[in-house]
N, CA and C of each residue as an Amber inpcrd file, in Angstrom:
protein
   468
  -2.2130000   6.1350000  11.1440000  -1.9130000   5.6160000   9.8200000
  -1.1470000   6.6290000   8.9860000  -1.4370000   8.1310000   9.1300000
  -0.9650000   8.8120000   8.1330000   0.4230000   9.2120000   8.3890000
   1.2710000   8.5470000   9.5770000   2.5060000   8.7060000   9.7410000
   3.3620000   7.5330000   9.4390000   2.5240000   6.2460000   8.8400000
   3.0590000   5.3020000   8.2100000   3.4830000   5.5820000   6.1730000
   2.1730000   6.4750000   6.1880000   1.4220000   6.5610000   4.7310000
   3.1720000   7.8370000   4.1790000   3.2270000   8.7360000   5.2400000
   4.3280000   9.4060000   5.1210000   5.7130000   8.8370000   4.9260000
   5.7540000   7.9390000   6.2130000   7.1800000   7.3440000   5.5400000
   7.6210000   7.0840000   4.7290000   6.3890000   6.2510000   4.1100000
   6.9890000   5.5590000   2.8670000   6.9590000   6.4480000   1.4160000
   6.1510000   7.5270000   1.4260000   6.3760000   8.5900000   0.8400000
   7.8360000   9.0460000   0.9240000   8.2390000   9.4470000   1.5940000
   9.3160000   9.9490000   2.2560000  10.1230000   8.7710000   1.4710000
  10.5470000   7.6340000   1.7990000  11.2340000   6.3870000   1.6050000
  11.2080000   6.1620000  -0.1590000  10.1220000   6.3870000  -0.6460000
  10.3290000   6.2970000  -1.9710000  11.3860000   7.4970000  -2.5670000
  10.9720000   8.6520000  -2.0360000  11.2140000   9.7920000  -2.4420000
  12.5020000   9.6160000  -2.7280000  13.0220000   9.5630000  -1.5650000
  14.8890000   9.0690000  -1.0080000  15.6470000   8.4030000  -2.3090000
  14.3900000   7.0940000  -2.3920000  15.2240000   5.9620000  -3.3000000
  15.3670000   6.7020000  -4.4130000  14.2440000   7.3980000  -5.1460000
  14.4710000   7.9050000  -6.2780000  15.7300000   9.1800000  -6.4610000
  15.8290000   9.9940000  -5.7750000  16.5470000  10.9520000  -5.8610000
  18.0920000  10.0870000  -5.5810000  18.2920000   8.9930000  -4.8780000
  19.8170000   8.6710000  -4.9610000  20.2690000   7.8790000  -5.8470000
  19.0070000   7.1350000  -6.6890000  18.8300000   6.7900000  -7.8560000
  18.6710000   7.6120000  -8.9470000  18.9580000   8.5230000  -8.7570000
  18.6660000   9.8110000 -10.1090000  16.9710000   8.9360000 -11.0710000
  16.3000000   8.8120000 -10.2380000  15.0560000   7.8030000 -10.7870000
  14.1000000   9.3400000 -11.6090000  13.9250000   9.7520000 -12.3080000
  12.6440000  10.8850000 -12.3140000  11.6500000  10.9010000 -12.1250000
  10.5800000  10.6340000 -11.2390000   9.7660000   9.9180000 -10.5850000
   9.4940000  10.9620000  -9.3110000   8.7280000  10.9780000  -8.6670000
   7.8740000  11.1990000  -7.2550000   6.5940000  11.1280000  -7.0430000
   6.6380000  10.3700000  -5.6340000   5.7530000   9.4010000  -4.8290000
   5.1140000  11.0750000  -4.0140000   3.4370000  11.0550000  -3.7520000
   2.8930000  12.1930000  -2.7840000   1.9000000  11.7230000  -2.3650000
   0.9460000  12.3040000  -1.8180000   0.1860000  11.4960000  -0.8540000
  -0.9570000  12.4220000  -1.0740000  -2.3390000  11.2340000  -1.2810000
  -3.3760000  12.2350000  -1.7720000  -4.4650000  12.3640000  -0.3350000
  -4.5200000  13.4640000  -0.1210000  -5.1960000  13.6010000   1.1630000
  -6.5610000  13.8810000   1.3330000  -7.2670000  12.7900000   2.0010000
  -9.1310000  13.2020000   2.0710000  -9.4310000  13.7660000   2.7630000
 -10.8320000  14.6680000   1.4870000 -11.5380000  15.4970000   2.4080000
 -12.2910000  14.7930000   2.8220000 -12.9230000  15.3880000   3.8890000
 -14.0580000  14.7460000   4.8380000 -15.4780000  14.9110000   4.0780000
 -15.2400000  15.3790000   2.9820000 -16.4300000  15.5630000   2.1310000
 -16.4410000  14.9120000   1.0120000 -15.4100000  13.9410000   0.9410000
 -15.1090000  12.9110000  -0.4350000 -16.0370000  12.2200000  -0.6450000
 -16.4460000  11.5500000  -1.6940000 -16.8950000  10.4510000  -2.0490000
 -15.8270000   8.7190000  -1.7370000 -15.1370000   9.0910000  -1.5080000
 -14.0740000   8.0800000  -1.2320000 -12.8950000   8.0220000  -2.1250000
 -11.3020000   8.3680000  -1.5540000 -10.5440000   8.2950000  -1.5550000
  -9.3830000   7.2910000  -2.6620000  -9.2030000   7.4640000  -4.0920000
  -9.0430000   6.5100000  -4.4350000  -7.4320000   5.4630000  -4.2240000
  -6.4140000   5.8560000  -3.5140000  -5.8300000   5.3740000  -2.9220000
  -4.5670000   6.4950000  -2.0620000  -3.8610000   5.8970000  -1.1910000
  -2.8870000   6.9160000  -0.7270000  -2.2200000   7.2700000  -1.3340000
  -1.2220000   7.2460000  -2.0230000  -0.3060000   8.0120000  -2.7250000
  -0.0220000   7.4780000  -4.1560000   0.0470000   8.3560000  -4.8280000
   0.5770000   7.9220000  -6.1860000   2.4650000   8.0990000  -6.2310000
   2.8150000   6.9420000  -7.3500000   4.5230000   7.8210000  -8.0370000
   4.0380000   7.8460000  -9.1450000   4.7540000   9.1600000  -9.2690000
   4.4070000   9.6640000 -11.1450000   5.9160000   9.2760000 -11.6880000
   5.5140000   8.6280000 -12.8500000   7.1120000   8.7280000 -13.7640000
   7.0020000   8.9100000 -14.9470000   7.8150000   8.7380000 -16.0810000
   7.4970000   8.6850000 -17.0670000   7.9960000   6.9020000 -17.6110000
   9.0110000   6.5720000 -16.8430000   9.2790000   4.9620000 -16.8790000
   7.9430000   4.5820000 -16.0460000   7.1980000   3.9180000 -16.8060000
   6.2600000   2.8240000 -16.1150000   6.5370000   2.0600000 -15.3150000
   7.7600000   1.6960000 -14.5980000   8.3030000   0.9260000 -13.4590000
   7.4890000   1.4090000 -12.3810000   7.6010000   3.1360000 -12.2540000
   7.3870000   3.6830000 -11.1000000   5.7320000   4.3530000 -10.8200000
   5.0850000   4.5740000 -11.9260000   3.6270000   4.8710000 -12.1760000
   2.9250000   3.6880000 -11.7380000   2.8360000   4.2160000 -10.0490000
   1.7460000   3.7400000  -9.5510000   0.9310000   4.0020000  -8.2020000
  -0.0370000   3.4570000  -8.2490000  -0.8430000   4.0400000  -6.8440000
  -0.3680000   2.9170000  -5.9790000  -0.6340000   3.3840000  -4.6730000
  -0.7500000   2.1880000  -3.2630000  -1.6690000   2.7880000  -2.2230000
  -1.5560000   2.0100000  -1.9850000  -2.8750000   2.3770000  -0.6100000
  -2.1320000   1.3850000   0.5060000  -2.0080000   1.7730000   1.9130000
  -1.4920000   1.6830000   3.0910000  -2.1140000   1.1110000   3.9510000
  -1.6380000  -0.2280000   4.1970000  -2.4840000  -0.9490000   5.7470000
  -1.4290000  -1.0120000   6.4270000  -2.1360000  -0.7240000   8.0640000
  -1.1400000  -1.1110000   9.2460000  -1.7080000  -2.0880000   9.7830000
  -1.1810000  -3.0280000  10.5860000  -1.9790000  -3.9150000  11.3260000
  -1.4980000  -4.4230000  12.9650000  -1.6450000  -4.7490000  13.5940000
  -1.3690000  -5.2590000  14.6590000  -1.4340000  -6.7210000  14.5570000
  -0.3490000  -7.4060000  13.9230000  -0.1620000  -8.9480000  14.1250000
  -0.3570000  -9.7450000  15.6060000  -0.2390000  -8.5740000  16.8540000
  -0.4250000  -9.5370000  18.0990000  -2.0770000  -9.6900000  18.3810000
  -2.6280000  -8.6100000  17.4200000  -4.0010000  -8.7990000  17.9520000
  -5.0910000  -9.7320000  17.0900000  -4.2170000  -9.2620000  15.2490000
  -4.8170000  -9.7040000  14.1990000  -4.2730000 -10.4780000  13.6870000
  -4.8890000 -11.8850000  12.8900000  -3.7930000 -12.8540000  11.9230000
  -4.5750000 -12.3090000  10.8730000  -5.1440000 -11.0540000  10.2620000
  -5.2970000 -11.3440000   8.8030000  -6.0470000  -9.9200000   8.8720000
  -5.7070000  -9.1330000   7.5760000  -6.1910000  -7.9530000   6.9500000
  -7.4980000  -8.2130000   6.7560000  -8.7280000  -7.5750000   7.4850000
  -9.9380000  -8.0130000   6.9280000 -10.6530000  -6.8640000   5.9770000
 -11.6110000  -7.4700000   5.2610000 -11.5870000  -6.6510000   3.7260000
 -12.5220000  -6.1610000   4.2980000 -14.0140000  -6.2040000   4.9020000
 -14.3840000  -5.7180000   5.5380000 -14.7660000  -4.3060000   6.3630000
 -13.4950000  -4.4160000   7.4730000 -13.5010000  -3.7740000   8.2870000
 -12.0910000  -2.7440000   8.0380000 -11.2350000  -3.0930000   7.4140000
  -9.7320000  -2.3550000   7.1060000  -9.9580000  -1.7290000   5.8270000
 -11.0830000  -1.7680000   5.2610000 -11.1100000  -1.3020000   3.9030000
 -12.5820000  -0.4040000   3.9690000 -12.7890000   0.6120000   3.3870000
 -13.7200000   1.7330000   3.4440000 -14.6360000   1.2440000   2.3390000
 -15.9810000   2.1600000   2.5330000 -17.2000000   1.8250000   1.3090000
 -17.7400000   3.2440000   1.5260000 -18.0510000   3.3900000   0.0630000
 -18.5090000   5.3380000  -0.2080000 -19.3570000   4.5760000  -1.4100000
 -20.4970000   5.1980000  -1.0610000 -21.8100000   5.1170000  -1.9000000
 -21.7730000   3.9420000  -2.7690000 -21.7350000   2.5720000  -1.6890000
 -22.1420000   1.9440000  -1.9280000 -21.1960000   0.6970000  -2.5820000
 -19.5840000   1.4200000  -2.8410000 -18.6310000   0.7280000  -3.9040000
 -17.7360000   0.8180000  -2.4560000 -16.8940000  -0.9750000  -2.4430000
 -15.8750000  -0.5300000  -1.4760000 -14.7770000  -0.2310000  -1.9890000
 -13.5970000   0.2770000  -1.4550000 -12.6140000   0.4480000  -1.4690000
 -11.4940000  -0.2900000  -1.9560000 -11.6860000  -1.4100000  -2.2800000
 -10.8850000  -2.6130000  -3.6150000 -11.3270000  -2.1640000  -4.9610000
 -12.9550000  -1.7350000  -5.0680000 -13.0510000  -2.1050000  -6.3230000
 -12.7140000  -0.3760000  -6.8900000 -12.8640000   0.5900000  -5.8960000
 -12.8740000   2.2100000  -6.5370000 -11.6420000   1.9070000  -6.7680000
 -10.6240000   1.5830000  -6.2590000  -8.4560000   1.7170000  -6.7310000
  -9.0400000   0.9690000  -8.0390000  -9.0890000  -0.3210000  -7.8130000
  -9.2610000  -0.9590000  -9.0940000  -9.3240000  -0.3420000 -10.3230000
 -10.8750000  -0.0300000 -10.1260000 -11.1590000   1.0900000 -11.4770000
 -10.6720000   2.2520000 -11.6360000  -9.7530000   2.6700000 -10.8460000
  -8.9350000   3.7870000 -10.8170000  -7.8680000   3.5630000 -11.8450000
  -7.5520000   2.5070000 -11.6050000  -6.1000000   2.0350000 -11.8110000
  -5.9870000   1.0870000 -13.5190000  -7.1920000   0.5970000 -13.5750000
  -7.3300000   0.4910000 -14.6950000  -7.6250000   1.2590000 -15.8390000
  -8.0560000   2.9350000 -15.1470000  -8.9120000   3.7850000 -16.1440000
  -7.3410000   4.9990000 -16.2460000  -6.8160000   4.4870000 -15.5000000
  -4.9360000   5.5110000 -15.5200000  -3.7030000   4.4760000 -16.0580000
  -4.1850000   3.1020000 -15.8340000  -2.9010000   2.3950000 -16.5250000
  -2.1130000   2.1720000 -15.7680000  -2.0900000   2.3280000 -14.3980000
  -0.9590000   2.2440000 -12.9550000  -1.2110000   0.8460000 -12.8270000
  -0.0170000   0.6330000 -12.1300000   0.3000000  -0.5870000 -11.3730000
  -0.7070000  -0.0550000 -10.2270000  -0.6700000  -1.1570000  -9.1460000
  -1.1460000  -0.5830000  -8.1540000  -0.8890000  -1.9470000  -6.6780000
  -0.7310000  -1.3130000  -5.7320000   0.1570000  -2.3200000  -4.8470000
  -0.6300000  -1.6830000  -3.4160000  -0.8400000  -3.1100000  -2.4640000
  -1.2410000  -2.3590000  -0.9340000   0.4690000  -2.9180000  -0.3820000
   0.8600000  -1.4920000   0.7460000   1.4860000  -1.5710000   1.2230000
   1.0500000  -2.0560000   2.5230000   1.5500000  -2.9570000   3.3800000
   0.9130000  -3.4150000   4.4900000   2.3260000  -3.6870000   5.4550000
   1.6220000  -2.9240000   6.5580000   2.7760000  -2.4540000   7.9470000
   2.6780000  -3.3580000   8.8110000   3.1400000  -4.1890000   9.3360000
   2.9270000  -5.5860000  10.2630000   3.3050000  -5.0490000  11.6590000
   2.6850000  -4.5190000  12.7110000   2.7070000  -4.4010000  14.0140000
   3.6220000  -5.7880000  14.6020000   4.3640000  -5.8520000  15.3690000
   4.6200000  -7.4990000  15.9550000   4.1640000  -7.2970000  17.1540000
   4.3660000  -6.0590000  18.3480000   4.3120000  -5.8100000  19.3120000
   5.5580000  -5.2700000  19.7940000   5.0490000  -4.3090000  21.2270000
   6.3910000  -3.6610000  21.7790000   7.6520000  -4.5270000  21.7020000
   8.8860000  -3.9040000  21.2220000  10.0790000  -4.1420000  21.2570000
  10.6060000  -4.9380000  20.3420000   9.3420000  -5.3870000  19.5190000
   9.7320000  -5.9470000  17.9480000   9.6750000  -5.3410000  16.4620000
  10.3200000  -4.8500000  15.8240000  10.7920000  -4.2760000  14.9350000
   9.3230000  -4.1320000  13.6620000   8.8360000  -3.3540000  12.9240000
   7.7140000  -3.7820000  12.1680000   8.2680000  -4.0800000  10.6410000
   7.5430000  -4.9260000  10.3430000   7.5420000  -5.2960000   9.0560000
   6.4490000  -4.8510000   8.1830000   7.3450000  -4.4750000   7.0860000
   6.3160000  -4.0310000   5.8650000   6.4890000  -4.4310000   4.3930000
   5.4860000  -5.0320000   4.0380000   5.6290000  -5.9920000   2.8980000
   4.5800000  -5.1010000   1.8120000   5.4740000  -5.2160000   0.4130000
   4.5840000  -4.8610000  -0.6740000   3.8960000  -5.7140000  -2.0020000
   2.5540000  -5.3660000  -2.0020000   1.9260000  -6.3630000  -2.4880000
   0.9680000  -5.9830000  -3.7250000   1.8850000  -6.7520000  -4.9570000
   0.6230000  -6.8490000  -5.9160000  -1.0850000  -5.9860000  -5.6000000
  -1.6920000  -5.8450000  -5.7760000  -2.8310000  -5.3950000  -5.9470000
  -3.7480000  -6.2970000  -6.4640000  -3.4550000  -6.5700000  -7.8150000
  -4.1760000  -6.9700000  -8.4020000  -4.4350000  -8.8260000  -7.6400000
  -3.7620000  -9.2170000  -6.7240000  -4.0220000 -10.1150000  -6.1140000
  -4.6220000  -9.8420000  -5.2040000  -4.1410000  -8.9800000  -4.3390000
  -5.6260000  -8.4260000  -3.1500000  -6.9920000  -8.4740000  -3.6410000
  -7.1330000  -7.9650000  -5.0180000  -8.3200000  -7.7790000  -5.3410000
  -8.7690000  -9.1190000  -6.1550000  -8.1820000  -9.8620000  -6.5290000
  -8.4020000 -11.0070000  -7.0290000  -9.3750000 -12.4320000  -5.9530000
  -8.3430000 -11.8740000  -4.7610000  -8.7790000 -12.6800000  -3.2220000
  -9.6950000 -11.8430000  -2.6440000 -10.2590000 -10.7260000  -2.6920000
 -11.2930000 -10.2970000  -2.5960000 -12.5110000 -10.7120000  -3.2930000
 -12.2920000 -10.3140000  -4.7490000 -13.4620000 -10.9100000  -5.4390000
 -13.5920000 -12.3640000  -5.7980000 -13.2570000 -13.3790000  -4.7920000
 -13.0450000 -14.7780000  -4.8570000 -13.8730000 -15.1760000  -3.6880000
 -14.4470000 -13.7910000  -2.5260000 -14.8200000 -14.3840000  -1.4330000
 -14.6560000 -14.6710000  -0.7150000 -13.2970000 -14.0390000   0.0840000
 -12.1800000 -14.5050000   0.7160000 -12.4130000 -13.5560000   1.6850000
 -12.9870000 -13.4900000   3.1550000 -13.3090000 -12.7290000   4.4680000
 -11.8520000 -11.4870000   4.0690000 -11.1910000 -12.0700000   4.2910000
  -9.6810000 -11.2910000   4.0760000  -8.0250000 -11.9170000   4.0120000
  -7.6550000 -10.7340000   3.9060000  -5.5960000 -11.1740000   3.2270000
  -4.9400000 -11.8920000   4.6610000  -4.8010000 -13.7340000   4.4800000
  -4.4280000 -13.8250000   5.7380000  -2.5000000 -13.4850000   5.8090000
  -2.0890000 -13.6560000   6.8630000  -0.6470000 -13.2230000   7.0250000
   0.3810000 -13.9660000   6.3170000  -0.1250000 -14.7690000   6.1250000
   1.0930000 -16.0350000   5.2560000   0.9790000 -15.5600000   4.2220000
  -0.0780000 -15.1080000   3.0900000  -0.3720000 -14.4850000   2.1500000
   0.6730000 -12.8280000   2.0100000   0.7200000 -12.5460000   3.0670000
   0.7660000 -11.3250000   3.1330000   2.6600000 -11.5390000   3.4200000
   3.1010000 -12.6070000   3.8770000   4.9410000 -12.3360000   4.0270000
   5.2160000 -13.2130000   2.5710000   4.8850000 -13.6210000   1.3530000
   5.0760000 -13.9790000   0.5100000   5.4040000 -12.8150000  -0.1790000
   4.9710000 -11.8460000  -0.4560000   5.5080000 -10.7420000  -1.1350000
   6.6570000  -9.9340000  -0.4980000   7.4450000  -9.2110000  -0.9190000
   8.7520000  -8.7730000  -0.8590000   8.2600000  -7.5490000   0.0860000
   9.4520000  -7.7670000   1.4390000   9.3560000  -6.9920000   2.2880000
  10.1170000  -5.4320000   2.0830000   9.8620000  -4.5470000   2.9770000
  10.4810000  -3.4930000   2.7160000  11.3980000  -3.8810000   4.4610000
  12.8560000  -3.4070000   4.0180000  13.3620000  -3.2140000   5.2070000
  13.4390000  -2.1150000   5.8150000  14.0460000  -1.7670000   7.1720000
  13.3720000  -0.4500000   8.2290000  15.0060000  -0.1280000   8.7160000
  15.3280000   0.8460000   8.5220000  16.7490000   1.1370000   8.7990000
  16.7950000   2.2350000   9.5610000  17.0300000   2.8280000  10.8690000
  17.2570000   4.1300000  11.5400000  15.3190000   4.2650000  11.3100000
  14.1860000   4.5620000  11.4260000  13.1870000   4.4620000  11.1770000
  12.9680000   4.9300000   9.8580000  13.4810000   4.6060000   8.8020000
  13.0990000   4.7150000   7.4530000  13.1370000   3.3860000   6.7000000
  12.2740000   3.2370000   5.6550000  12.0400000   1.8740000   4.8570000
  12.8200000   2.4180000   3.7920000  13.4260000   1.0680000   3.6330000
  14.7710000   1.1010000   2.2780000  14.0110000   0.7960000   1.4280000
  13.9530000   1.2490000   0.4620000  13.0900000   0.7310000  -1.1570000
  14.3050000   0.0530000  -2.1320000  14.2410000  -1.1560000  -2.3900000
  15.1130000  -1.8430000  -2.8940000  14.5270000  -2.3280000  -4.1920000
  15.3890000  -2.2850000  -5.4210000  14.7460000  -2.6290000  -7.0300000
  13.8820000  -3.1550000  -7.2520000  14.0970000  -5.1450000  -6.1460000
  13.5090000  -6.3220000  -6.3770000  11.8180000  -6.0770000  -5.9020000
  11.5650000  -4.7080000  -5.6720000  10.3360000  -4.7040000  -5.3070000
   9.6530000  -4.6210000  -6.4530000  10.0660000  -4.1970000  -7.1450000
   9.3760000  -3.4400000  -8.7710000   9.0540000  -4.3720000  -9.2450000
């Protein structure tokens, strides 16, 4: 995972600097002694476009039809891992978005789509096992060029 979590670090980084954007995306790294992790990487800006957290799913579409909240998502003393970003994100004022990496299988290209948050967590706290895939190509994909993801405006 943490060589997905990089790219797109990396990929934001890119967009901003050829965008003269002032902004940068970094990646917050857990200790093994955390209480739990409140998401992968932040962008700091001072335009609110770009102030925000994400947190990173990969998945294997040949094995899985759907992100399960469950089992793809962590729990630390007791709170899972939707609701700690949440209150993260509400107590900093960030946007906040899961990035999700779509496996297809050998020799098919991956897709990665970025997604609202506040709808993940909406379909979470609705009772919903988990994010199925149709759900998940409705939001605006990132494209994959030479192995880097292009970050394009219409994502914002």
């Amino acid at each position: 995972m943490t060589q997905m979590e990089n790219e797109i670090v990396k990929s934001f980084n890119l967009y901003y600097k050829n965008n003269n954007i002032k902004a940068l995306a970094h990646r917050l790294y857990q200790s093994r002694f955390s209480r739990g992790q409140f998401c992968d990487f932040l962008s700091d800006s001072i335009d609110s476009k770009y102030y925000f957290a994400a947190e990173c799913k990969s998945i294997d579409f040949t094995k899985y039809k759907s992100l399960n909240f469950k089992s793809r998502f962590s729990e630390a003393n007791g709170i899972h891992q939707l609701e700690r970003e949440h209150f993260f994100m509400e107590q900093t004022g960030r946007k906040g978005y899961l990035i999700v990496e779509c496996r297809m299988g050998p020799g098919k290209p991956k897709e990665c789509y970025f997604i609202n948050m506040n709808f993940v967590y909406n379909i979470w706290k609705s009772g919903e096992k988990s994010l199925k895939r149709k759900d998940i190509i409705k939001y605006p994909k990132l494209k994959r060029e030479k192995g880097i993801y292009i970050i394009d405006e219409k994502i914002f």
